[in-house]
Biopython code that builds the backbone (N, CA, C, O; Angstrom):
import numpy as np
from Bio.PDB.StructureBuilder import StructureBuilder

atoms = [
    (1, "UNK", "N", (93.864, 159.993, 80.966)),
    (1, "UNK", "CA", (94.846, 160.918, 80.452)),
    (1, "UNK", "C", (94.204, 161.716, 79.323)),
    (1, "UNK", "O", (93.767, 160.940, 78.474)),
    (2, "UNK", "N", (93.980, 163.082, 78.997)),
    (2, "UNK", "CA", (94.117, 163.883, 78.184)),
    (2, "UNK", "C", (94.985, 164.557, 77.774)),
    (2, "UNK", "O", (95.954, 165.044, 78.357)),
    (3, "UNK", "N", (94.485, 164.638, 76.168)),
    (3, "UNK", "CA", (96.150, 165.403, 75.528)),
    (3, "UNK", "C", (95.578, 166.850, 75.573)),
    (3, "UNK", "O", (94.373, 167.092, 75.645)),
    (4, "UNK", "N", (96.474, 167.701, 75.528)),
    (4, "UNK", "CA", (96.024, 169.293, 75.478)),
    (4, "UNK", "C", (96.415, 169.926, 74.060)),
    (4, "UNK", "O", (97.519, 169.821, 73.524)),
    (5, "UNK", "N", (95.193, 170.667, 73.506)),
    (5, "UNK", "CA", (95.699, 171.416, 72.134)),
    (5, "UNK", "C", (96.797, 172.456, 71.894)),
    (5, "UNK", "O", (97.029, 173.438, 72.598)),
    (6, "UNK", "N", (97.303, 172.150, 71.007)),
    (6, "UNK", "CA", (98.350, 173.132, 70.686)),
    (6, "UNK", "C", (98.114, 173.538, 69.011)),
    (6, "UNK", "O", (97.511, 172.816, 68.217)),
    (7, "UNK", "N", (98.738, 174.862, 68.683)),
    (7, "UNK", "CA", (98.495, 175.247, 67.679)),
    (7, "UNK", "C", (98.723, 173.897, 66.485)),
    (7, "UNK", "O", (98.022, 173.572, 65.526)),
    (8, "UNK", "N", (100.150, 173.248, 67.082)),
    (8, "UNK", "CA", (100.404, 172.443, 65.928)),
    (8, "UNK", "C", (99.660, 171.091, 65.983)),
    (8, "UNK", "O", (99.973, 170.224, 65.166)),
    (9, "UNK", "N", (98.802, 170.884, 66.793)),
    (9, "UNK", "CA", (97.858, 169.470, 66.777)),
    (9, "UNK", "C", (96.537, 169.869, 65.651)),
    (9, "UNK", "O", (95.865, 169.071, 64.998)),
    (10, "UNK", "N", (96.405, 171.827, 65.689)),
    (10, "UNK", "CA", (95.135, 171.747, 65.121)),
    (10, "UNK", "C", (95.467, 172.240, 63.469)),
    (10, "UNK", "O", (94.815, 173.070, 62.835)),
    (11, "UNK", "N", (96.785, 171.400, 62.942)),
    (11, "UNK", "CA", (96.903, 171.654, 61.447)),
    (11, "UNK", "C", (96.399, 171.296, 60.534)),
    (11, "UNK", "O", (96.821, 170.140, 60.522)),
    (12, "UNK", "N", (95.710, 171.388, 59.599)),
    (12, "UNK", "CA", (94.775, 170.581, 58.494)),
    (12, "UNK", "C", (95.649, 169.312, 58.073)),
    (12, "UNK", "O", (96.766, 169.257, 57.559)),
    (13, "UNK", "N", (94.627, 168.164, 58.522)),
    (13, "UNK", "CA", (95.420, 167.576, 57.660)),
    (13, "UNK", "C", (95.998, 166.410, 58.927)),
    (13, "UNK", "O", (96.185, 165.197, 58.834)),
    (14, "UNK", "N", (96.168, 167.304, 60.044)),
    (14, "UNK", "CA", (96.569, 166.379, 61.709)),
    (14, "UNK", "C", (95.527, 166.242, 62.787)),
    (14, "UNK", "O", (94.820, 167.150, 63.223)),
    (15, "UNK", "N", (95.530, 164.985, 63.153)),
    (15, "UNK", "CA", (94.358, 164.796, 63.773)),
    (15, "UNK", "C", (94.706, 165.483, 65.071)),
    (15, "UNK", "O", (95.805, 165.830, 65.504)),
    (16, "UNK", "N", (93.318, 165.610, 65.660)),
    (16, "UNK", "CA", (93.527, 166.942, 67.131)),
    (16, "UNK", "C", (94.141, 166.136, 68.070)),
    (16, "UNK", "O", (94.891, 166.689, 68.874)),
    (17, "UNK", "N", (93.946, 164.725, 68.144)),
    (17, "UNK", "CA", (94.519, 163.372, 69.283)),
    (17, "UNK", "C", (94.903, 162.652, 68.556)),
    (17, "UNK", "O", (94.573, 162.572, 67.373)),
    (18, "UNK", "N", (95.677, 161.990, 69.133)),
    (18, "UNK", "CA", (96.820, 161.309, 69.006)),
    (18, "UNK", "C", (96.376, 159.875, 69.867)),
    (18, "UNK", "O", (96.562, 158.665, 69.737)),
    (19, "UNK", "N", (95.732, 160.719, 70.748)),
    (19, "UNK", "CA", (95.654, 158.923, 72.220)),
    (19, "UNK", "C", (93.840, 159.387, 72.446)),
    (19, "UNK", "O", (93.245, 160.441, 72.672)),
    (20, "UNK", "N", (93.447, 157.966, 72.239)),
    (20, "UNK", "CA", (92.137, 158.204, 73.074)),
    (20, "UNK", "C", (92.163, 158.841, 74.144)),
    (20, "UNK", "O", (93.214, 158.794, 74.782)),
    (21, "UNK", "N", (91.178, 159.527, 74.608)),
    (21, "UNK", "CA", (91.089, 160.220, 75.966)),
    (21, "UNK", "C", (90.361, 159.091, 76.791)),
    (21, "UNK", "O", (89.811, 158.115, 76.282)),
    (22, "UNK", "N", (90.456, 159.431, 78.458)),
    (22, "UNK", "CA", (90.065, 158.507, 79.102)),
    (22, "UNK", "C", (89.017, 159.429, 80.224)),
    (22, "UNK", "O", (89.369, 160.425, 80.855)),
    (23, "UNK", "N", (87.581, 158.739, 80.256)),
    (23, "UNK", "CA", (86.840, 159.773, 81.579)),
    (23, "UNK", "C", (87.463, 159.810, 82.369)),
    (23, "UNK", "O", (88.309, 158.980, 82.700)),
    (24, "UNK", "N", (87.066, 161.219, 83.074)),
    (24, "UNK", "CA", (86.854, 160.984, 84.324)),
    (24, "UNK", "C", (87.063, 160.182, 85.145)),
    (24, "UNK", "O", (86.875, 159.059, 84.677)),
    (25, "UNK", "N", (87.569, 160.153, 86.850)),
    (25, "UNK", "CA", (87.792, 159.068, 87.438)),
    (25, "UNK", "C", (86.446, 159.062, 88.451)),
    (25, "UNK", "O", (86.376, 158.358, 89.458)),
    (26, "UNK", "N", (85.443, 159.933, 88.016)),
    (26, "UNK", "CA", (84.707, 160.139, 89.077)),
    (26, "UNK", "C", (83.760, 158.661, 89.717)),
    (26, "UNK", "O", (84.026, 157.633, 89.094)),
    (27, "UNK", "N", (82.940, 158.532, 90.627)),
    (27, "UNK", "CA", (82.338, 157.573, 90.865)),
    (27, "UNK", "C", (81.481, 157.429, 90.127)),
    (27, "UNK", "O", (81.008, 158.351, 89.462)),
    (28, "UNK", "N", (80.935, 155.752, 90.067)),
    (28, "UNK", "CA", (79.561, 155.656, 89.548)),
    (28, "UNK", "C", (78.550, 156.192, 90.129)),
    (28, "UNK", "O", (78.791, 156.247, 91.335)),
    (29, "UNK", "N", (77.472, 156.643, 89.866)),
    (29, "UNK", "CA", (76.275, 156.960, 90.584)),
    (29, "UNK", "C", (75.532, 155.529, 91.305)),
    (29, "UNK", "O", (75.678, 154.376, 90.899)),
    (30, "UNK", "N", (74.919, 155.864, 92.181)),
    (30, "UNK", "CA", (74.698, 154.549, 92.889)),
    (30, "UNK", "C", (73.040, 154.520, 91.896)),
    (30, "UNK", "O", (72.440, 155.417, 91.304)),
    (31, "UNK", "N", (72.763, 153.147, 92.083)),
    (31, "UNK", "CA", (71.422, 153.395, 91.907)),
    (31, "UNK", "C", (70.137, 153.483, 92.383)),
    (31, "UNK", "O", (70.074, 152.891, 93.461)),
    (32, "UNK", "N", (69.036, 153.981, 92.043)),
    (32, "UNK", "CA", (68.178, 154.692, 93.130)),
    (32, "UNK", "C", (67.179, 153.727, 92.806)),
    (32, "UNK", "O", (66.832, 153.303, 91.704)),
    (33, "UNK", "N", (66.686, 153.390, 94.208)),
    (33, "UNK", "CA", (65.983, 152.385, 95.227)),
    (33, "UNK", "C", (64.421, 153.133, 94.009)),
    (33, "UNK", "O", (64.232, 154.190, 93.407)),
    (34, "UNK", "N", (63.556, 151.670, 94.218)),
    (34, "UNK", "CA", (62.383, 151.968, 93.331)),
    (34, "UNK", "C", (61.529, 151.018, 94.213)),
    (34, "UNK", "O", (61.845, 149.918, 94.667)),
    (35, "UNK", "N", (60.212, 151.807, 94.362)),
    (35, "UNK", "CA", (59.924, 150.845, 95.148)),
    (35, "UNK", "C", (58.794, 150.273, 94.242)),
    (35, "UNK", "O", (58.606, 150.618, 93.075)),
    (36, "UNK", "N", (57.970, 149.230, 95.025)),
    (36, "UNK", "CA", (57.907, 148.031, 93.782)),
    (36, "UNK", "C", (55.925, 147.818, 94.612)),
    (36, "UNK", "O", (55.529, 147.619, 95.760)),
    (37, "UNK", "N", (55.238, 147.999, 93.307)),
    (37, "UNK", "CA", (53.791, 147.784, 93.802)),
    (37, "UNK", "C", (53.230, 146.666, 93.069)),
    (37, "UNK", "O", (53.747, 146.103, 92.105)),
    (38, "UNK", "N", (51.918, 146.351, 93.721)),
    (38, "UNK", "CA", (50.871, 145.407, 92.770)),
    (38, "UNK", "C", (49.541, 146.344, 92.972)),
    (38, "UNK", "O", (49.354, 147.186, 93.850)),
    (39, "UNK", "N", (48.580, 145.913, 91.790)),
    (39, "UNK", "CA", (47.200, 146.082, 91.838)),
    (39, "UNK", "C", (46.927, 145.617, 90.817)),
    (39, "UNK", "O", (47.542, 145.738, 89.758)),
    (40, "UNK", "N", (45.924, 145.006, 91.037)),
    (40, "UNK", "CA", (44.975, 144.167, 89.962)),
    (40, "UNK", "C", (45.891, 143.411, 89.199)),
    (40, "UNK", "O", (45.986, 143.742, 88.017)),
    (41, "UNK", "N", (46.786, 142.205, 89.712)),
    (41, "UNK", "CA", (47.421, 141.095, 89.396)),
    (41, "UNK", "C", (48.612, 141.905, 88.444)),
    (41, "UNK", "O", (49.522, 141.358, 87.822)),
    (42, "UNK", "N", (48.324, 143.345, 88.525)),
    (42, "UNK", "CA", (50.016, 143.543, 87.229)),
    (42, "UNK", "C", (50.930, 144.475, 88.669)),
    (42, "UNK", "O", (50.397, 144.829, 89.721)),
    (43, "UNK", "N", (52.282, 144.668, 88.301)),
    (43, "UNK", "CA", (53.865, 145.045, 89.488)),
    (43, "UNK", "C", (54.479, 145.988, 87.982)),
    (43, "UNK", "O", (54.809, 145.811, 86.810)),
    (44, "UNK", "N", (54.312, 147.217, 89.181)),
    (44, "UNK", "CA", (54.599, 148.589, 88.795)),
    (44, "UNK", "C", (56.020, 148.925, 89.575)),
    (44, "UNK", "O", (55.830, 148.748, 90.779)),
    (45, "UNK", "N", (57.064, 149.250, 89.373)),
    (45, "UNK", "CA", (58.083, 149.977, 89.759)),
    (45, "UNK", "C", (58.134, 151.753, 89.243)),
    (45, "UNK", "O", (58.211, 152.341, 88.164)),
    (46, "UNK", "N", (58.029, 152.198, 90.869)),
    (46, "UNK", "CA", (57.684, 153.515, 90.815)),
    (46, "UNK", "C", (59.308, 154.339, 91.770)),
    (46, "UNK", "O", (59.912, 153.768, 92.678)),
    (47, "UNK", "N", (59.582, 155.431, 91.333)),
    (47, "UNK", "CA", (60.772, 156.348, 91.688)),
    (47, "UNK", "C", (60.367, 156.946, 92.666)),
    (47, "UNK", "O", (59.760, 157.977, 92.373)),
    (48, "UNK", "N", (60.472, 156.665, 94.040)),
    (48, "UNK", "CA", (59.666, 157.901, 95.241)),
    (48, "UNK", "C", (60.020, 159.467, 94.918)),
    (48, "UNK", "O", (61.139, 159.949, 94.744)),
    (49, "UNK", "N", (59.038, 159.975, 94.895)),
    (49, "UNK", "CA", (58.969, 161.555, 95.099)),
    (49, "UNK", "C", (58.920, 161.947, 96.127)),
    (49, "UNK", "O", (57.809, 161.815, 96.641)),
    (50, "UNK", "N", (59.860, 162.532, 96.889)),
    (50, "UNK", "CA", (60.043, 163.004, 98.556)),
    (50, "UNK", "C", (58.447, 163.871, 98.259)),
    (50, "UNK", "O", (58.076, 164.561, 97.310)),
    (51, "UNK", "N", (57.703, 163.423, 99.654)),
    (51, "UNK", "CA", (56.428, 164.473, 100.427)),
    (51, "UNK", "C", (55.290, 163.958, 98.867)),
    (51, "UNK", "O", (54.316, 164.676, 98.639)),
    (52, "UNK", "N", (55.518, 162.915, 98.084)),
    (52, "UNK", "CA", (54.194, 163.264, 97.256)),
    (52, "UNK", "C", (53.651, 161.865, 97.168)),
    (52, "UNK", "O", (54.352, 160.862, 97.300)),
    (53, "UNK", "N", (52.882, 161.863, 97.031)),
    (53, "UNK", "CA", (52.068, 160.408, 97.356)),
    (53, "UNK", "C", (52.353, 159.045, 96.453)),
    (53, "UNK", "O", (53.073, 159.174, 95.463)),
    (54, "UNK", "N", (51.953, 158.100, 96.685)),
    (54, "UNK", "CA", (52.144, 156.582, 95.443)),
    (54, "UNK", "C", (51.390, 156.789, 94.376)),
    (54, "UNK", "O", (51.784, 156.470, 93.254)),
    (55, "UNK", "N", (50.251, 157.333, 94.588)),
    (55, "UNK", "CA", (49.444, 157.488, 93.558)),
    (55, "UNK", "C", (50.337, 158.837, 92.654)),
    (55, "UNK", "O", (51.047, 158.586, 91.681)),
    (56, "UNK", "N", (50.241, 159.483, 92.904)),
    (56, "UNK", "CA", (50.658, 160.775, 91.871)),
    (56, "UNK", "C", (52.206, 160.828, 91.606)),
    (56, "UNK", "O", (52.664, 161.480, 90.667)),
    (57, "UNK", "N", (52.886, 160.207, 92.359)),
    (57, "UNK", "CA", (54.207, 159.690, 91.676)),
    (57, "UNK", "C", (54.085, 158.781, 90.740)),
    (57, "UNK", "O", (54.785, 158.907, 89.735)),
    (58, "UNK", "N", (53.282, 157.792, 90.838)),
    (58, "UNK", "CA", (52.557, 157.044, 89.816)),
    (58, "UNK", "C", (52.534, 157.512, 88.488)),
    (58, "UNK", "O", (53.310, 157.358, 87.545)),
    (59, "UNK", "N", (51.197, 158.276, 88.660)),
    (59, "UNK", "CA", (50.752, 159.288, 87.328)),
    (59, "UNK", "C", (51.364, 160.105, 86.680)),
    (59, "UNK", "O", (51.126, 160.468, 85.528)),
    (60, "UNK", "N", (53.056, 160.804, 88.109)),
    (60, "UNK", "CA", (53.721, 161.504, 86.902)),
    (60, "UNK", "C", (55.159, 160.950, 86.222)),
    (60, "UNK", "O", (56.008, 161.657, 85.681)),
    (61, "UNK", "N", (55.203, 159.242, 86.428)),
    (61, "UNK", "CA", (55.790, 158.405, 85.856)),
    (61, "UNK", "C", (55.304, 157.976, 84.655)),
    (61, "UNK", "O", (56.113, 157.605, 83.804)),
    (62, "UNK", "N", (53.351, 157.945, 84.275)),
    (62, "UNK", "CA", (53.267, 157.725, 83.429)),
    (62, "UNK", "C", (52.523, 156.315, 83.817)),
    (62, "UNK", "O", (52.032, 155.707, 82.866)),
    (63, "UNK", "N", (52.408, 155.804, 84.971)),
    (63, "UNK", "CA", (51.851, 155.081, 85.426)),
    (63, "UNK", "C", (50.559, 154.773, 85.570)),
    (63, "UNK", "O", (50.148, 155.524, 86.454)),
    (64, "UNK", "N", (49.783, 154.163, 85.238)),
    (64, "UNK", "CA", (48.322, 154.583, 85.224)),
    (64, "UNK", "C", (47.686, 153.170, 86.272)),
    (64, "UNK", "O", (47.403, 152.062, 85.817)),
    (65, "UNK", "N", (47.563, 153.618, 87.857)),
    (65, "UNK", "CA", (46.665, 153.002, 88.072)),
    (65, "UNK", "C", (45.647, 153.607, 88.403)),
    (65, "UNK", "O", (45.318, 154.786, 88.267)),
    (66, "UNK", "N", (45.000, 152.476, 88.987)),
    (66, "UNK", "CA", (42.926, 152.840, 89.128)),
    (66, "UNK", "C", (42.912, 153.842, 90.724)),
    (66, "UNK", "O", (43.788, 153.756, 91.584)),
    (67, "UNK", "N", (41.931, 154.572, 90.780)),
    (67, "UNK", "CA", (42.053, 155.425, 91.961)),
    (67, "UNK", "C", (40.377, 155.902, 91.422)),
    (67, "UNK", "O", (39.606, 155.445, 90.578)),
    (68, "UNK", "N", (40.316, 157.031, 92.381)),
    (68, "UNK", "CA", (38.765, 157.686, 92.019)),
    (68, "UNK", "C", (38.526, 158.982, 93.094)),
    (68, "UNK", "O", (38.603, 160.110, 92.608)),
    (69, "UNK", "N", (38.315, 158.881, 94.155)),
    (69, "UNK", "CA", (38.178, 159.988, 95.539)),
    (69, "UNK", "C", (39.173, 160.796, 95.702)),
    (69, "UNK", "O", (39.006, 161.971, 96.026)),
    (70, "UNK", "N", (40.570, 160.150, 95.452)),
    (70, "UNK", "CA", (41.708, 160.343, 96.149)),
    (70, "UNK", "C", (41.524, 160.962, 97.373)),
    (70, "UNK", "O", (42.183, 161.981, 97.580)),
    (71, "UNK", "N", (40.720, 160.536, 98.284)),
    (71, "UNK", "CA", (40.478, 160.596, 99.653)),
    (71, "UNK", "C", (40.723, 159.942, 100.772)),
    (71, "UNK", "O", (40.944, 160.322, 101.922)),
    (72, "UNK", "N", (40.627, 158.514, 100.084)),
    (72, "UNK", "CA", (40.706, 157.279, 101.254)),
    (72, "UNK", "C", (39.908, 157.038, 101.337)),
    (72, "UNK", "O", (40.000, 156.208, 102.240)),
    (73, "UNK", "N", (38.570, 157.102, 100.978)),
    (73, "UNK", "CA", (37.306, 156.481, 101.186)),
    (73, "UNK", "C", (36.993, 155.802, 99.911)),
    (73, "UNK", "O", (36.206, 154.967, 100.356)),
    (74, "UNK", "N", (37.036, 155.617, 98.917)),
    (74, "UNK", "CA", (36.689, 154.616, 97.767)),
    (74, "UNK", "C", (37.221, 153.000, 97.711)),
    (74, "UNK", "O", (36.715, 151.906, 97.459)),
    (75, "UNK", "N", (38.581, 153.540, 98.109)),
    (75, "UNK", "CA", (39.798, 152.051, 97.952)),
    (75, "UNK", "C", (39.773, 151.466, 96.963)),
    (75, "UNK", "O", (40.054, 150.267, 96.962)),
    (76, "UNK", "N", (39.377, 152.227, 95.648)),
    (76, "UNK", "CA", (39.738, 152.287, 93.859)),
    (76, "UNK", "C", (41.665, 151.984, 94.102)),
    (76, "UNK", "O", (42.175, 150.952, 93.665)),
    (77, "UNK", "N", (42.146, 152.602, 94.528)),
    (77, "UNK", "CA", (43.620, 152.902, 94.480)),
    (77, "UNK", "C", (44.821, 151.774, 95.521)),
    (77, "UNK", "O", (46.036, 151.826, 95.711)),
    (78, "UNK", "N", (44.031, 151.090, 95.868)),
    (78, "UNK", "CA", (44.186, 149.916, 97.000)),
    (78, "UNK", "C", (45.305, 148.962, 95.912)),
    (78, "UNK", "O", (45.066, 148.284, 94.913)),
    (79, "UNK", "N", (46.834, 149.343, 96.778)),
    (79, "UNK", "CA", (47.661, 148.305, 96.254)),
    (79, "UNK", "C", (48.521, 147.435, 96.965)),
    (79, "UNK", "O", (48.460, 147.697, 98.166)),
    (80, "UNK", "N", (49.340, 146.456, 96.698)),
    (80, "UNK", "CA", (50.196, 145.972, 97.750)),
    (80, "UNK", "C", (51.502, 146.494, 97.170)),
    (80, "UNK", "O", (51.940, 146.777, 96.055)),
    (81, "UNK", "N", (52.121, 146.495, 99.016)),
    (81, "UNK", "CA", (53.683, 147.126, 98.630)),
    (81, "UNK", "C", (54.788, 145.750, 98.547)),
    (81, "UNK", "O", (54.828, 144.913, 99.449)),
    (82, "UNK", "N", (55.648, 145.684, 97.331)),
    (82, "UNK", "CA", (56.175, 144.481, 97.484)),
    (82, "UNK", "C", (58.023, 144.660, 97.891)),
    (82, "UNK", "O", (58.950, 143.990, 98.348)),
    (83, "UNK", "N", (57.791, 145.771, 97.463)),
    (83, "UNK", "CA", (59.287, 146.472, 97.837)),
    (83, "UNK", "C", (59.550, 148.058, 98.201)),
    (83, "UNK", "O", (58.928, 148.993, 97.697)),
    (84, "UNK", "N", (60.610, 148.169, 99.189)),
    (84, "UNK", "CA", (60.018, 149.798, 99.172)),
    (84, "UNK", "C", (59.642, 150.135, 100.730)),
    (84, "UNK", "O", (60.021, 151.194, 101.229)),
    (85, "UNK", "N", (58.943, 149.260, 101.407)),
    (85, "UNK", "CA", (57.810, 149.550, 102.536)),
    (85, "UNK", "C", (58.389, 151.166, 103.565)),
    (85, "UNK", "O", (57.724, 152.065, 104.078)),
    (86, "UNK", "N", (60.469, 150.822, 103.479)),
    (86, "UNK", "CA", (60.794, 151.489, 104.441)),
    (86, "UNK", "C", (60.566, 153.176, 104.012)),
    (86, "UNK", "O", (60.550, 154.144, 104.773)),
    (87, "UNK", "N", (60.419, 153.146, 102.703)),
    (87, "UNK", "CA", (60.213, 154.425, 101.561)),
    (87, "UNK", "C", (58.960, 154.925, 101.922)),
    (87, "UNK", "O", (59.163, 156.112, 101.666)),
    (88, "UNK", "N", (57.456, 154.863, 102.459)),
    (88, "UNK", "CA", (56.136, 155.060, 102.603)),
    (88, "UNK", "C", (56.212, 155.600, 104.087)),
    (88, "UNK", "O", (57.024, 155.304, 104.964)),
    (89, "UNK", "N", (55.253, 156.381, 104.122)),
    (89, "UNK", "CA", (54.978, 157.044, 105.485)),
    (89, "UNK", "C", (54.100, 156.254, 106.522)),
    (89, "UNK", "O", (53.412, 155.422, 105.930)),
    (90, "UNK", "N", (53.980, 156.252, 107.359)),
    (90, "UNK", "CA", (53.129, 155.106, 108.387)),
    (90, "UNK", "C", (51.455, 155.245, 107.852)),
    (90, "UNK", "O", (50.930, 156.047, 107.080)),
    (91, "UNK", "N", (50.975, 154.251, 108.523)),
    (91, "UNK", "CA", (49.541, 154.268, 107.837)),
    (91, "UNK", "C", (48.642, 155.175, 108.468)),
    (91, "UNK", "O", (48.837, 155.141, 109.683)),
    (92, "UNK", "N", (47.691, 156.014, 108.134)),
    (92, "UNK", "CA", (47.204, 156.557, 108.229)),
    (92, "UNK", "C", (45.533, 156.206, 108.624)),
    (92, "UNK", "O", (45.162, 155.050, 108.417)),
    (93, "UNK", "N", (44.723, 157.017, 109.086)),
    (93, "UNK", "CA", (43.453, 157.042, 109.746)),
    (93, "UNK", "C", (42.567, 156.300, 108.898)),
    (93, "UNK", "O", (42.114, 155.235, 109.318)),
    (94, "UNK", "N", (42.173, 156.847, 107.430)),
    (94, "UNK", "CA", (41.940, 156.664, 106.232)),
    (94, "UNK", "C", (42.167, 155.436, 105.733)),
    (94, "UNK", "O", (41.396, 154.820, 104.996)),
    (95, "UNK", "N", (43.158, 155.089, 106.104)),
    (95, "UNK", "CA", (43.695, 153.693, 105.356)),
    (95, "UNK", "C", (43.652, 152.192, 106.261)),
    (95, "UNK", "O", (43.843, 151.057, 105.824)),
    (96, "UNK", "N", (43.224, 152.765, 108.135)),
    (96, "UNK", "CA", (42.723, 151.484, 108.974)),
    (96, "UNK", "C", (41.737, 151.655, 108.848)),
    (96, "UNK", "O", (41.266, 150.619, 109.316)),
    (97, "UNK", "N", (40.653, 152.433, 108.430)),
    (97, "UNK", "CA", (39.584, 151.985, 108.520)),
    (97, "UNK", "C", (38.805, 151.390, 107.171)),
    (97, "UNK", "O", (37.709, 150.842, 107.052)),
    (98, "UNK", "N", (39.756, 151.703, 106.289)),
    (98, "UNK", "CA", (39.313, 151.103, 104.773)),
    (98, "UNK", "C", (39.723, 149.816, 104.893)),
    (98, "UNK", "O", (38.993, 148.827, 104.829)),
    (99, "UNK", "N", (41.105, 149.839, 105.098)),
    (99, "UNK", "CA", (41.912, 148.300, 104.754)),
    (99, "UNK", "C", (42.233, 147.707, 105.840)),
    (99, "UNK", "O", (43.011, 146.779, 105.622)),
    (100, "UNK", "N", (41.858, 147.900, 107.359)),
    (100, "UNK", "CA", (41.658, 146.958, 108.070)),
    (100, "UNK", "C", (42.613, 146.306, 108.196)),
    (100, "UNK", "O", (43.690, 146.900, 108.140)),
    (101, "UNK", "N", (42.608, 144.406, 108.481)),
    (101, "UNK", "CA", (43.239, 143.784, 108.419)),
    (101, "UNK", "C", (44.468, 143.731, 107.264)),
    (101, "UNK", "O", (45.552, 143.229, 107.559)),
    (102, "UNK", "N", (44.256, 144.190, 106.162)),
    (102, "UNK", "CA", (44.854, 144.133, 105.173)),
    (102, "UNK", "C", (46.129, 144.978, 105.199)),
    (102, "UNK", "O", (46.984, 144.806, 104.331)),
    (103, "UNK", "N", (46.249, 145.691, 105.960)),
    (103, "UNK", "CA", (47.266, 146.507, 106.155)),
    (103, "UNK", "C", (48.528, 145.733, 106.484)),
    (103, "UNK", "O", (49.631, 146.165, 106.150)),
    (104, "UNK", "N", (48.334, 144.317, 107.296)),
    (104, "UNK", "CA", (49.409, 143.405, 107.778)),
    (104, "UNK", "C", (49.620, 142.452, 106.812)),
    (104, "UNK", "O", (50.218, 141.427, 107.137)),
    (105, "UNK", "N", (49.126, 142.645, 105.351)),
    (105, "UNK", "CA", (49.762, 141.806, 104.304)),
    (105, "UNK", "C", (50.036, 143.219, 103.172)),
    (105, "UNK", "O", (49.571, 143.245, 102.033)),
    (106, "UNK", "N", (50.923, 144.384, 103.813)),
    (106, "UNK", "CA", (50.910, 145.673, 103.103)),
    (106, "UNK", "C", (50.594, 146.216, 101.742)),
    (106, "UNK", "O", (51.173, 146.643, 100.743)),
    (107, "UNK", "N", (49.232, 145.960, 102.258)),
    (107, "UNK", "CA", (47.441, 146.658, 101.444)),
    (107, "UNK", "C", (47.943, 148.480, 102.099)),
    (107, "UNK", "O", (48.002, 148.942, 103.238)),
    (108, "UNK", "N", (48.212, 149.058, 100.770)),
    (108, "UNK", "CA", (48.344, 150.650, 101.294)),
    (108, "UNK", "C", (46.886, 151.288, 100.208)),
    (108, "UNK", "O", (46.076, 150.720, 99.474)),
    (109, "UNK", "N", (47.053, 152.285, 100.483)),
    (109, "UNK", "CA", (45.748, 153.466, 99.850)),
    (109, "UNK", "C", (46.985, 153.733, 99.020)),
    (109, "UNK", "O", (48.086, 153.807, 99.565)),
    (110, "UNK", "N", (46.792, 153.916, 97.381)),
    (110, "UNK", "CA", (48.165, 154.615, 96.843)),
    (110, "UNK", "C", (47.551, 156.142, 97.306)),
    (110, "UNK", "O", (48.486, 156.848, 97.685)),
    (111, "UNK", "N", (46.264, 156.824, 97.377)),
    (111, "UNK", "CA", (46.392, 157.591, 97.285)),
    (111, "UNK", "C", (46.640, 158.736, 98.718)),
    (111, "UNK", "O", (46.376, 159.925, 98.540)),
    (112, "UNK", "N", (47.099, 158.312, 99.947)),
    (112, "UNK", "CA", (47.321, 158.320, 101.041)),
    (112, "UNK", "C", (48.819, 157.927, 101.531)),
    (112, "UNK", "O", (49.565, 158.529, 102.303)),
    (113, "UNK", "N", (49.010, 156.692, 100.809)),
    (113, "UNK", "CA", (50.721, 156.834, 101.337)),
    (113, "UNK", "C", (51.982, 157.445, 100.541)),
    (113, "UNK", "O", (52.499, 156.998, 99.517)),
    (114, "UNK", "N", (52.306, 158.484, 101.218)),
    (114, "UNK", "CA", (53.360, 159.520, 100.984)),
    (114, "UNK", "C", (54.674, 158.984, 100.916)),
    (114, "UNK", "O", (54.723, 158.033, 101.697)),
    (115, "UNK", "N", (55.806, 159.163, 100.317)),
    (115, "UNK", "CA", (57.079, 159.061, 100.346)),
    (115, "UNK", "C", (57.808, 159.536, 101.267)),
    (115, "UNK", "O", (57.578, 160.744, 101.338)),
    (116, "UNK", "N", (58.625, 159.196, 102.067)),
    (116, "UNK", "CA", (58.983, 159.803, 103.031)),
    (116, "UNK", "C", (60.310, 160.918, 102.344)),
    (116, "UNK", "O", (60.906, 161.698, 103.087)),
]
sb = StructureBuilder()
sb.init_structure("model")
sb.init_model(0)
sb.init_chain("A")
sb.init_seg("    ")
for serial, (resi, resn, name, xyz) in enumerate(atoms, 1):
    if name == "N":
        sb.init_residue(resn, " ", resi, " ")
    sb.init_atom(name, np.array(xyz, "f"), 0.0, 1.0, " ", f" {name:<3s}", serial, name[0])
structure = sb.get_structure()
């Protein structure tokens, strides 16, 4: 409920309300899915950026992991996905032939897998 001003609410001396006001009935905002990495024994929670990669969503979180080529050929940037997986784009050329087997305990390239 809100009260509405009138000349005589805004007299010196009278307060403008009378009744607390009450928000909005609008909804809560839901909250947004984060998906959840490892590298080098420390777990990073990162905000997907639609079309931009793990790594540089990373970096413009403020995130600092290790990387180097950003090509797919170094595997400096080699992390596991611990939450999230359905958020990442399928694996790429770059990233079976670096990480191999590792791909089936989800070993991604940060700098190769994209947000969908």
């Amino acid at each position: 409920m809100t009260n509405k001003l009138t000349i005589g609410s805004l007299k010196p001396g009278k307060p403008a309300f009378n009744k607390t006001l009450e928000s909005s009935s609008a909804p809560p905002q839901a909250s947004e899915d984060l998906v959840e990495i490892q590298q080098h024994q420390k777990t990073f929670k990162i905000k997907p950026e639609r079309n931009n990669t793990v790594l540089h969503s990373a970096l413009n979180q403020r995130i600092n992991l290790d990387y180097k080529c950003e090509k797919g050929t170094c595997g400096k940037c080699r992390v596991k996905l611990l939450k999230g997986k359905n958020m990442v784009s399928s694996v790429n050329q770059a990233e079976k032939k670096k990480l191999g087997n590792e791909i089936d305990s989800n070993y991604r390239l940060a700098c190769q897998a994209k947000f969908n």
